[in-house]
DSSP file (Angstrom, degrees, kcal/mol; ACC not computed):
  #  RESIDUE AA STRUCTURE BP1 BP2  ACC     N-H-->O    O-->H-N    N-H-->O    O-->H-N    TCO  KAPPA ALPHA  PHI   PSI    X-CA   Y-CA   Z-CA
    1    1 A X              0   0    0      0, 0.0     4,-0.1     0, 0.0     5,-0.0   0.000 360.0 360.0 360.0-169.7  -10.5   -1.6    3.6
    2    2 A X        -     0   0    0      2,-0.1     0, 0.0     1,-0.1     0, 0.0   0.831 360.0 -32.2 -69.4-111.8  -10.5   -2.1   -0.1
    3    3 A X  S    S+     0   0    0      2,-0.1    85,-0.6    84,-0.1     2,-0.6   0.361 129.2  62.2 -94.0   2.9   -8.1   -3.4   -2.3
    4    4 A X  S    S-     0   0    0     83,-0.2     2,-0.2    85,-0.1    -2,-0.1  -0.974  77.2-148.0-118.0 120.4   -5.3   -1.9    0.1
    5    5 A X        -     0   0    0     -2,-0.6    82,-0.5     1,-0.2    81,-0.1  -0.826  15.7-112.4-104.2 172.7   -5.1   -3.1    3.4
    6    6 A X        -     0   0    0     -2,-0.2    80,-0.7     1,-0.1     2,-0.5   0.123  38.2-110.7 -90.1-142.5   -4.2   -1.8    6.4
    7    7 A X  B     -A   85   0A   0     78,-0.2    78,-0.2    79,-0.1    53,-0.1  -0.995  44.6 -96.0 -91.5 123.6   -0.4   -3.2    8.5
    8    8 A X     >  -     0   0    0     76,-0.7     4,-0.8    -2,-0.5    -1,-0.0  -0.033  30.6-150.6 -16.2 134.1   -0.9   -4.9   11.1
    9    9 A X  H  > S+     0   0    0     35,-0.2     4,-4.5     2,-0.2     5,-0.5   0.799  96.5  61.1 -85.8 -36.5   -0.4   -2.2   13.9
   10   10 A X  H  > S+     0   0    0      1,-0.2     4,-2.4     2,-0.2    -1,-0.1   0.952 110.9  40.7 -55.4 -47.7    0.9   -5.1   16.5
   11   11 A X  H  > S+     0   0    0      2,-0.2     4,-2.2     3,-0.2     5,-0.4   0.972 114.7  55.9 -77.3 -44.4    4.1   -5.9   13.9
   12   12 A X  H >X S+     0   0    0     -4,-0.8     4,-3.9     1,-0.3     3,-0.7   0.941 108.4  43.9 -54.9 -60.7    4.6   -1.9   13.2
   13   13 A X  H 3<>S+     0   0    0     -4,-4.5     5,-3.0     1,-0.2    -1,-0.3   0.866 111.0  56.3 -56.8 -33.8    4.9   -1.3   16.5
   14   14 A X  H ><5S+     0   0    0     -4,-2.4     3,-0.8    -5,-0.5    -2,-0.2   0.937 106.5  57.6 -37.1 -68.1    7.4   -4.6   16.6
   15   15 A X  H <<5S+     0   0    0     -4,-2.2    -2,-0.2    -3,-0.7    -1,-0.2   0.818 105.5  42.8 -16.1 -64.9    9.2   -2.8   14.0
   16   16 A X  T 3<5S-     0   0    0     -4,-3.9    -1,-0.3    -5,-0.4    -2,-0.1   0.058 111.8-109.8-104.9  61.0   10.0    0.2   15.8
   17   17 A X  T < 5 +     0   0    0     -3,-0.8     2,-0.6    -5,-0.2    -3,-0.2   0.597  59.6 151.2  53.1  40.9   10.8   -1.2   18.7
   18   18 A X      < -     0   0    0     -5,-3.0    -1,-0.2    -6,-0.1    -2,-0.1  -0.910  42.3-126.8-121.1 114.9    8.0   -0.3   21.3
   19   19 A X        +     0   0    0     -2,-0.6    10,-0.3     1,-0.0     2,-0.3  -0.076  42.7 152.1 -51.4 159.4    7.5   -2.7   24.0
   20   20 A X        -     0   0    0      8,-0.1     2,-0.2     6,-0.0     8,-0.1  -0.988  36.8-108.4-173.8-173.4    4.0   -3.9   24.5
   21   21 A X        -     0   0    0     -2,-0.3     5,-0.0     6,-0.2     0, 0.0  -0.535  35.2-105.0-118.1 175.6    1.8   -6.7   25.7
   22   22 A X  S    S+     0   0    0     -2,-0.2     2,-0.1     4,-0.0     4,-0.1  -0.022  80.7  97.5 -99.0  10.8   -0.2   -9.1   23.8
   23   23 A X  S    S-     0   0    0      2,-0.1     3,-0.1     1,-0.0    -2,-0.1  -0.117  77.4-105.1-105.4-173.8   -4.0   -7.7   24.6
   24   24 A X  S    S+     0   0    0      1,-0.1    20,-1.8    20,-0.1     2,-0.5   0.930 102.2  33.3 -90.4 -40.5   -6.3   -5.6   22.7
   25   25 A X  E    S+B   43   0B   0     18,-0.2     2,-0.3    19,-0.1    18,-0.2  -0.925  79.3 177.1-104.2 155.5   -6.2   -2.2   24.3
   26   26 A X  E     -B   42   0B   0     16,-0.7    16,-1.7    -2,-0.5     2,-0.2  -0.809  36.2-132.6-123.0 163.7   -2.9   -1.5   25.7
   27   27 A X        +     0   0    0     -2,-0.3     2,-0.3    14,-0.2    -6,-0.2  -0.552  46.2 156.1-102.6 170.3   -1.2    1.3   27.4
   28   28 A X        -     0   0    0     -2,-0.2    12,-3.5    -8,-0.1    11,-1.9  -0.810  44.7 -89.8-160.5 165.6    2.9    2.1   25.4
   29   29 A X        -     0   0    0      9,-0.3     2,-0.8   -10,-0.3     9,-0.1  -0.328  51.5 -86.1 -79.8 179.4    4.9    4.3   25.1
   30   30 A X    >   -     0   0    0      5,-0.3     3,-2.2     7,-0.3    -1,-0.1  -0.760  21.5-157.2 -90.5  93.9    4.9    6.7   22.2
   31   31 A X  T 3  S+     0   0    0     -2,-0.8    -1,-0.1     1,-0.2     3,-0.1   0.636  90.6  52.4 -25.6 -27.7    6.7    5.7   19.0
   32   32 A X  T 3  S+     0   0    0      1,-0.1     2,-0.3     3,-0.0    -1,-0.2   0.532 112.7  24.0-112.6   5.0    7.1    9.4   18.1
   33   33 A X  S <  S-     0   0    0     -3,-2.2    -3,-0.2     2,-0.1     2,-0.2  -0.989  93.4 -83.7-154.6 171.8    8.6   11.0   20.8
   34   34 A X        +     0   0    0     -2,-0.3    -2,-0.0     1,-0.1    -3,-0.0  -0.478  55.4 179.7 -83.4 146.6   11.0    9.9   24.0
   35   35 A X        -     0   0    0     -2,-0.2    -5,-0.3     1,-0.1     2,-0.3  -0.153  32.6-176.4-148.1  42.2    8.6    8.7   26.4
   36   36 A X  S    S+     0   0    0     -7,-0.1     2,-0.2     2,-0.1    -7,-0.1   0.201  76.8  44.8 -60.3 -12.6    9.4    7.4   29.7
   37   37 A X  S    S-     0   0    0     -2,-0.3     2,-0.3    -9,-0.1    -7,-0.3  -0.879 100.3 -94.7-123.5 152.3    5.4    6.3   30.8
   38   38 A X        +     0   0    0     -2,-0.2    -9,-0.3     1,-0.2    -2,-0.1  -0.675  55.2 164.1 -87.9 160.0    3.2    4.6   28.5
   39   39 A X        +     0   0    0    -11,-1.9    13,-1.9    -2,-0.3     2,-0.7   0.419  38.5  82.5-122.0 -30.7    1.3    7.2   26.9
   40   40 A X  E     - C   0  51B   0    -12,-3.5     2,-0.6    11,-0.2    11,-0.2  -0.804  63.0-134.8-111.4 116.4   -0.1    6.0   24.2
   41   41 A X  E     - C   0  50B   0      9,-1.7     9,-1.5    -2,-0.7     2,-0.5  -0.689  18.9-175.8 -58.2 114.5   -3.2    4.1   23.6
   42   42 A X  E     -BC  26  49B   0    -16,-1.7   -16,-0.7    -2,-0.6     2,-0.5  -0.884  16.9-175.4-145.2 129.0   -3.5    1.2   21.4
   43   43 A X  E   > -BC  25  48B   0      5,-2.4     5,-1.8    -2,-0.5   -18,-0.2  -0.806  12.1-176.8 -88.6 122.3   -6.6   -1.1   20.2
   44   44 A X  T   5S+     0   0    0    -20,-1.8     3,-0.2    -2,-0.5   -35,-0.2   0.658  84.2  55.3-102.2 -35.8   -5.0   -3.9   18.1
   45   45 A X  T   5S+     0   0    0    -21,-0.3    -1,-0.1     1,-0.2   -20,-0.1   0.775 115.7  34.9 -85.6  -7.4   -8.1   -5.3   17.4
   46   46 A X  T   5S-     0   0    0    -22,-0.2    -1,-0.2     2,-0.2    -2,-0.2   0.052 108.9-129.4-107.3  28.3   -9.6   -1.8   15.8
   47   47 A X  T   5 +     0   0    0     -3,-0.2    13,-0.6     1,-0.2     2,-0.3   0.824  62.6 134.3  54.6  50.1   -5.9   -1.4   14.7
   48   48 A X  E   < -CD  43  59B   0     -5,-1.8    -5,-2.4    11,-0.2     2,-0.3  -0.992  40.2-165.4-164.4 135.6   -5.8    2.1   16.2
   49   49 A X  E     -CD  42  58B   0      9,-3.1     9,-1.0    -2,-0.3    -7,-0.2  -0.869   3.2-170.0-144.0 167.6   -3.7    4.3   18.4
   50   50 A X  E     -CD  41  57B   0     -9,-1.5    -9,-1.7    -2,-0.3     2,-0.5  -0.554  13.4-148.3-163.9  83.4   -4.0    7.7   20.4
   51   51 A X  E  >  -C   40   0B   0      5,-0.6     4,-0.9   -11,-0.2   -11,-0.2  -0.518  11.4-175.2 -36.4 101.2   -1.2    9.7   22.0
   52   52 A X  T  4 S+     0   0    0    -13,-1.9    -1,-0.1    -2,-0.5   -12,-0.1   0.361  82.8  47.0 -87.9  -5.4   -2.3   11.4   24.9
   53   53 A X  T  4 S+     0   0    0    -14,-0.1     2,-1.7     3,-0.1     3,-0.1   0.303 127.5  25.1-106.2-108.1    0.7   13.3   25.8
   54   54 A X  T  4 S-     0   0    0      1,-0.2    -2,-0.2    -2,-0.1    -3,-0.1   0.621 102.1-121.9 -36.5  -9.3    1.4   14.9   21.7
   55   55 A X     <  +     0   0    0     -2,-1.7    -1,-0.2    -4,-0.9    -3,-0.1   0.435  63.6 143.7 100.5  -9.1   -2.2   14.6   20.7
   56   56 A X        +     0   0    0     -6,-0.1    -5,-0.6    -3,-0.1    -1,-0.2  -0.340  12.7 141.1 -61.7 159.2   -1.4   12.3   17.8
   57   57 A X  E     +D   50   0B   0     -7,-0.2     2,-0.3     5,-0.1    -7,-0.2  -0.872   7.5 113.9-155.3 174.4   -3.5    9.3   16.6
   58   58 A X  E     -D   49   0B   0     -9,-1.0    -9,-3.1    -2,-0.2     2,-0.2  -0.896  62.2 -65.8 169.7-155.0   -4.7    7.5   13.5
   59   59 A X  E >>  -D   48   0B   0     -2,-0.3     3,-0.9   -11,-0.2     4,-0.8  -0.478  57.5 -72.5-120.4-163.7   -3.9    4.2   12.3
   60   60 A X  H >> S+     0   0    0    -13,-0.6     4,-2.7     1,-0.3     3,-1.5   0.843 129.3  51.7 -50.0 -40.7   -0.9    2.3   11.0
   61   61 A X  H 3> S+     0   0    0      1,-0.3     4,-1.5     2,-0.2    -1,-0.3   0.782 112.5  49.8 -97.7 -29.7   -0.6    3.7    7.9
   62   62 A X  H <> S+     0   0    0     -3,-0.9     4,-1.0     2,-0.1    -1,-0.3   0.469 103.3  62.9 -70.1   2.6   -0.6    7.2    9.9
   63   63 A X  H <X S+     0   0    0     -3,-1.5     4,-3.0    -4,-0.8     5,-0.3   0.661 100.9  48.3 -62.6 -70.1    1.9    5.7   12.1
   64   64 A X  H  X S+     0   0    0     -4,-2.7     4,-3.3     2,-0.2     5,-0.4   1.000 106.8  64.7 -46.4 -67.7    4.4    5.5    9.0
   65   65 A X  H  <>S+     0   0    0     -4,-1.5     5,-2.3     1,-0.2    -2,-0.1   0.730 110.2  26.8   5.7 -94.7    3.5    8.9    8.3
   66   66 A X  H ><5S+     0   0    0     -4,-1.0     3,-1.8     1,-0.2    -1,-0.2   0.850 121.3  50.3 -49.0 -57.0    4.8   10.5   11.2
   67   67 A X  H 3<5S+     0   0    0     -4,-3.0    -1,-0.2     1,-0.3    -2,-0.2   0.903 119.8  31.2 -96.7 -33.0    7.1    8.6   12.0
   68   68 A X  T 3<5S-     0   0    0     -4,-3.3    -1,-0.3    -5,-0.3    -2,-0.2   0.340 102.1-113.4 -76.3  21.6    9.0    8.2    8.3
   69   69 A X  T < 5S+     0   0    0     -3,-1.8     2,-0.2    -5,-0.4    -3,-0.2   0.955  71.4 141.3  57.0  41.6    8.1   11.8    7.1
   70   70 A X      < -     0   0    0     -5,-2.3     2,-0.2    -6,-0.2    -1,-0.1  -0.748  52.2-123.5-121.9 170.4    5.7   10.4    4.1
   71   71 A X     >> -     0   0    0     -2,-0.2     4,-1.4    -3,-0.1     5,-0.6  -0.332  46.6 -92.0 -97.0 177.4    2.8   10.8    2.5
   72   72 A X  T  45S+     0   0    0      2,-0.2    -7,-0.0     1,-0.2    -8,-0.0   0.679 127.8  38.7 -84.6   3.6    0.4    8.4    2.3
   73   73 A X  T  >5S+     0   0    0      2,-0.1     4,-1.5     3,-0.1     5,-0.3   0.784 115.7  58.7 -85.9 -58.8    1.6    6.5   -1.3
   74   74 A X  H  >5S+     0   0    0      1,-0.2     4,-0.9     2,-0.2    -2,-0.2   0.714 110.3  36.6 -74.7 -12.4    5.0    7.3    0.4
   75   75 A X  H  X5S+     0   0    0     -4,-1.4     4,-3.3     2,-0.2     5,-0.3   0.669 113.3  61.5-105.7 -26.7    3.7    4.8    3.9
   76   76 A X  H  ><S+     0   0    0     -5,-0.6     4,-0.6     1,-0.2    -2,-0.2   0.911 111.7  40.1 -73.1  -5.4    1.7    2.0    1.4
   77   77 A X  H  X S+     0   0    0     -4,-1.5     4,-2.3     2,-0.2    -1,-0.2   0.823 107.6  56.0-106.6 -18.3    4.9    1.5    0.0
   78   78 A X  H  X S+     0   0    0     -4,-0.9     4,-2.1    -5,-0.3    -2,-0.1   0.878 113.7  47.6 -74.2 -34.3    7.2    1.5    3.2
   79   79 A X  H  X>S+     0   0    0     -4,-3.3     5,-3.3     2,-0.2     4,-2.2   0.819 107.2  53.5 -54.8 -21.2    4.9   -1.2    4.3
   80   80 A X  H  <5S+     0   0    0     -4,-0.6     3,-0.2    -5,-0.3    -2,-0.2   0.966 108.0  49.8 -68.0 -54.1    5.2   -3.1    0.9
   81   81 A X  H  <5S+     0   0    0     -4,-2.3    -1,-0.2     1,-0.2    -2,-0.2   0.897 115.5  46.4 -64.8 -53.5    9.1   -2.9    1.4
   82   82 A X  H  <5S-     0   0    0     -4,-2.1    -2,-0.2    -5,-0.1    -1,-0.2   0.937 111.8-116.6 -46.5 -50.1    8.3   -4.6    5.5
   83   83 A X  T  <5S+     0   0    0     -4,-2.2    -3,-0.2    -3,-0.2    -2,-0.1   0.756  80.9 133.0  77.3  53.3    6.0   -7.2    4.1
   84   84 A X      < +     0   0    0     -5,-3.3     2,-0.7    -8,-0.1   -76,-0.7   0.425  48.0  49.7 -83.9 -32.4    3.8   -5.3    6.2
   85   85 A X  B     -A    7   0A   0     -6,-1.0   -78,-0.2   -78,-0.2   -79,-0.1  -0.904  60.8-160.8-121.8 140.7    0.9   -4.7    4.2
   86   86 A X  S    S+     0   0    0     -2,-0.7     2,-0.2   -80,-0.7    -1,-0.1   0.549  71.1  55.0-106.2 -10.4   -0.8   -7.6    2.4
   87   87 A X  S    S-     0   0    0    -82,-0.5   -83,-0.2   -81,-0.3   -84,-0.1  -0.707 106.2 -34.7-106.1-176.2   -2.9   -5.7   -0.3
   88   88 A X        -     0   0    0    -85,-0.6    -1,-0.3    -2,-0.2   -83,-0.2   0.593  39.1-161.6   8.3 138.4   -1.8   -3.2   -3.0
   89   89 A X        -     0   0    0      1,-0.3    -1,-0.1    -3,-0.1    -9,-0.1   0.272  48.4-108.7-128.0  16.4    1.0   -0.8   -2.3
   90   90 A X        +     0   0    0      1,-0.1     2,-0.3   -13,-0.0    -1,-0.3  -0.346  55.7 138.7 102.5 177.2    0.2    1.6   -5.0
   91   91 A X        -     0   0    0     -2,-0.1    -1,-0.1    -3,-0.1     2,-0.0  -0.744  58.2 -40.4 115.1 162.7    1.7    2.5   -8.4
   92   92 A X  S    S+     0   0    0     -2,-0.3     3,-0.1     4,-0.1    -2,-0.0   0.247  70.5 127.8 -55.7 174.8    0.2    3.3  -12.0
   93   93 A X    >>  -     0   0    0      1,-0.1     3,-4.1    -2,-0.0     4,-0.6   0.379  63.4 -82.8 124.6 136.4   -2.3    1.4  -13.3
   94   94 A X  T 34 S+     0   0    0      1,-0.3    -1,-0.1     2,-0.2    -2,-0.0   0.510 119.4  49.5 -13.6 -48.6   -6.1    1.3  -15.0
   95   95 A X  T 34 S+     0   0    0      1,-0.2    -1,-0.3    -3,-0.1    10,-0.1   0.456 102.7  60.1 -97.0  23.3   -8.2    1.6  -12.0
   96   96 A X  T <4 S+     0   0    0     -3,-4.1    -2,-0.2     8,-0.1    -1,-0.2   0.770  94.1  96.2 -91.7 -46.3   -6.1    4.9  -10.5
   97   97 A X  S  < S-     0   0    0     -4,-0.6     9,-0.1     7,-0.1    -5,-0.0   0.068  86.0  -7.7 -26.2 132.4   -7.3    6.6  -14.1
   98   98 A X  S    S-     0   0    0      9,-0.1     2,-0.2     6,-0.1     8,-0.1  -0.051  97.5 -55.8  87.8-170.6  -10.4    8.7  -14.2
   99   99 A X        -     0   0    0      6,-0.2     5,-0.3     1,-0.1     6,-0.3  -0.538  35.8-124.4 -98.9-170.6  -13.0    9.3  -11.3
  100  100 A X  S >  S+     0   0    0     -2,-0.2     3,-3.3     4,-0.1    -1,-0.1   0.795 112.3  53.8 -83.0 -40.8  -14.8    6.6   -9.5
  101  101 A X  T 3  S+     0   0    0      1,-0.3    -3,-0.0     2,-0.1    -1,-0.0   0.845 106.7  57.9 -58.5 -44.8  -18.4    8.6  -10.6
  102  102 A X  T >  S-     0   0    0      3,-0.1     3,-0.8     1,-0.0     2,-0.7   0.025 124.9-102.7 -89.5  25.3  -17.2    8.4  -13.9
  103  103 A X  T <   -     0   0    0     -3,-3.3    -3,-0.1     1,-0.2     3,-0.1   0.028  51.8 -94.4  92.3 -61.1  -16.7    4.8  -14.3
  104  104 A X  T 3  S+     0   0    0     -2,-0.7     2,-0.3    -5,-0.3    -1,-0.2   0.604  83.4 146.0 126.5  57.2  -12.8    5.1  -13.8
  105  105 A X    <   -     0   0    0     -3,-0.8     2,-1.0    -6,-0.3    -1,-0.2  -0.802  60.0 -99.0-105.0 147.2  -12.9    5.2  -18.0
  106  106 A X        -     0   0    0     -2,-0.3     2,-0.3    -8,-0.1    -9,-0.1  -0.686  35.1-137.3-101.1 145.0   -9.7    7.8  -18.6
  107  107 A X        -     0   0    0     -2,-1.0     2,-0.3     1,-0.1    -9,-0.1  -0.602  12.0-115.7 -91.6 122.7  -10.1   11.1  -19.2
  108  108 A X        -     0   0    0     -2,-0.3    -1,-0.1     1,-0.1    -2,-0.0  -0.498  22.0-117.3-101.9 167.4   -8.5   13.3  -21.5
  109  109 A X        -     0   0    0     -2,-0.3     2,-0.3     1,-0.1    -1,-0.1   0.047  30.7-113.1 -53.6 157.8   -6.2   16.3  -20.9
  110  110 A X        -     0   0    0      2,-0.0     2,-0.8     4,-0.0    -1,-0.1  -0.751  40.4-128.1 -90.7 132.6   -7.5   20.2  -22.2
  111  111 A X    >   -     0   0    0     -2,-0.3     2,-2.5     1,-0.1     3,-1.1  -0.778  17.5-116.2 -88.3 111.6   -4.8   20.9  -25.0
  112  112 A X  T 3  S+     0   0    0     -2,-0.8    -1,-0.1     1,-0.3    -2,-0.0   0.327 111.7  54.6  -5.0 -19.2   -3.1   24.2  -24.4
  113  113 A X  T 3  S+     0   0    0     -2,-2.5    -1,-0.3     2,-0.1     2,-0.2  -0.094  83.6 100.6-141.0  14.2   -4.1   26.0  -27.4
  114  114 A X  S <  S-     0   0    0     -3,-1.1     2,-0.2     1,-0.1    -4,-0.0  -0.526  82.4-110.5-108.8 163.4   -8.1   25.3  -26.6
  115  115 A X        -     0   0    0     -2,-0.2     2,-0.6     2,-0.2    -2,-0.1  -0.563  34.4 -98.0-102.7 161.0   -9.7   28.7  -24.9
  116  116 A X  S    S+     0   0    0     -2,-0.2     2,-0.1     2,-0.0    -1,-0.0  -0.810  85.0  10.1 -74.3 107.7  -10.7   28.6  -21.3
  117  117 A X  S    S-     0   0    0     -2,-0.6    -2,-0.2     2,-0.0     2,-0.1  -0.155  76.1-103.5  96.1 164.7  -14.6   27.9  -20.7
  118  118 A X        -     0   0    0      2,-0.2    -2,-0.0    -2,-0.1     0, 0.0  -0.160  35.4 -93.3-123.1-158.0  -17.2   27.0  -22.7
  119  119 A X  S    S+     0   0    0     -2,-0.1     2,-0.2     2,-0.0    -2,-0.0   0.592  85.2 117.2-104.7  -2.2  -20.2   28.8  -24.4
  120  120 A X        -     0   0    0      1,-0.1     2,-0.5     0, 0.0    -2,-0.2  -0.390  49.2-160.4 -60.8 117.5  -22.6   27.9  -21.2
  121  121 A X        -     0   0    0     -2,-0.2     4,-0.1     1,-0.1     5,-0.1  -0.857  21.9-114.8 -99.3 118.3  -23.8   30.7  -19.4
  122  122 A X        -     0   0    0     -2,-0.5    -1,-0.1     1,-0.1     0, 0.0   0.205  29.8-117.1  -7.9 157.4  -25.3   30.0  -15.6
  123  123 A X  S >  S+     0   0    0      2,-0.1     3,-1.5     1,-0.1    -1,-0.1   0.807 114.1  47.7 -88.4 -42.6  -29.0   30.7  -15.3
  124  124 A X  T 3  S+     0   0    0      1,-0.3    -2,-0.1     3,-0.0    -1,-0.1   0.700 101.5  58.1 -64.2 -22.2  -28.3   33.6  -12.8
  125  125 A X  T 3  S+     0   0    0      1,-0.1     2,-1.7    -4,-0.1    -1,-0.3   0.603  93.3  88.9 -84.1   6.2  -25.6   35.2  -14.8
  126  126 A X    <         0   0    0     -3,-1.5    -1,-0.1     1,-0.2    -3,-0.0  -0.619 360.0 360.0-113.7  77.4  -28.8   35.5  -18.0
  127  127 A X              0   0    0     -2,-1.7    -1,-0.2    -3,-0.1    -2,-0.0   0.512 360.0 360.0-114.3 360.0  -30.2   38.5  -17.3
């Protein structure tokens, strides 16, 4: 990934406390519901998992998700708090400003008291 990388899936699942084996695809059980066969797929070396009894799957940082109720600012930072994640965990800062198409230069706000729309009319609306 970019400046963010992802957690290691092999320690998340360490974390919550789902046996497993030491290969690349594996069979487990399912972190997000009680689960008495494993159920769940997981590729360690594409970091990647796939419930086959609830349908879920994604990767670590969809892992967090589900399984802490978070968004996805809300899971880079519950890895930051593990020492799970080794880039970025998010937060303020210069290159979150702006778009990426524009350069990531910041952009300022429309002041309340400015009218809506401009004087451009569409070429189909010029009849």
């Amino acid at each position: 990934m970019s400046d963010v990388e992802r957690p290691d899936l092999g320690a998340l699942l360490d974390h919550y406390g789902v046996p497993r084996s030491d290969r690349g695809r594996q069979m487990v059980a399912c972190p997000l519901h009680e689960d008495r066969t494993p159920s769940c797929s997981v590729d360690l070396n594409k970091h990647l998992w796939n419930c086959h009894s609830c349908g879920r799957a994604g990767d670590s940082f969809n892992l967090i998700q589900l399984k802490e109720n978070v968004d996805f600012v809300g899971a880079r930072a519950f890895a930051a708090t593990l020492g799970l994640a080794t880039g970025s965990a998010g937060g303020g800062g210069d290159q979150l400003s702006g778009s990426a198409y524009g350069g990531r230069r910041k952009v300022a706000g429309r002041k309340g008291d400015q009218p809506r729309g401009g004087k451009y009319v569409p070429a189909w609306r010029r009849r």
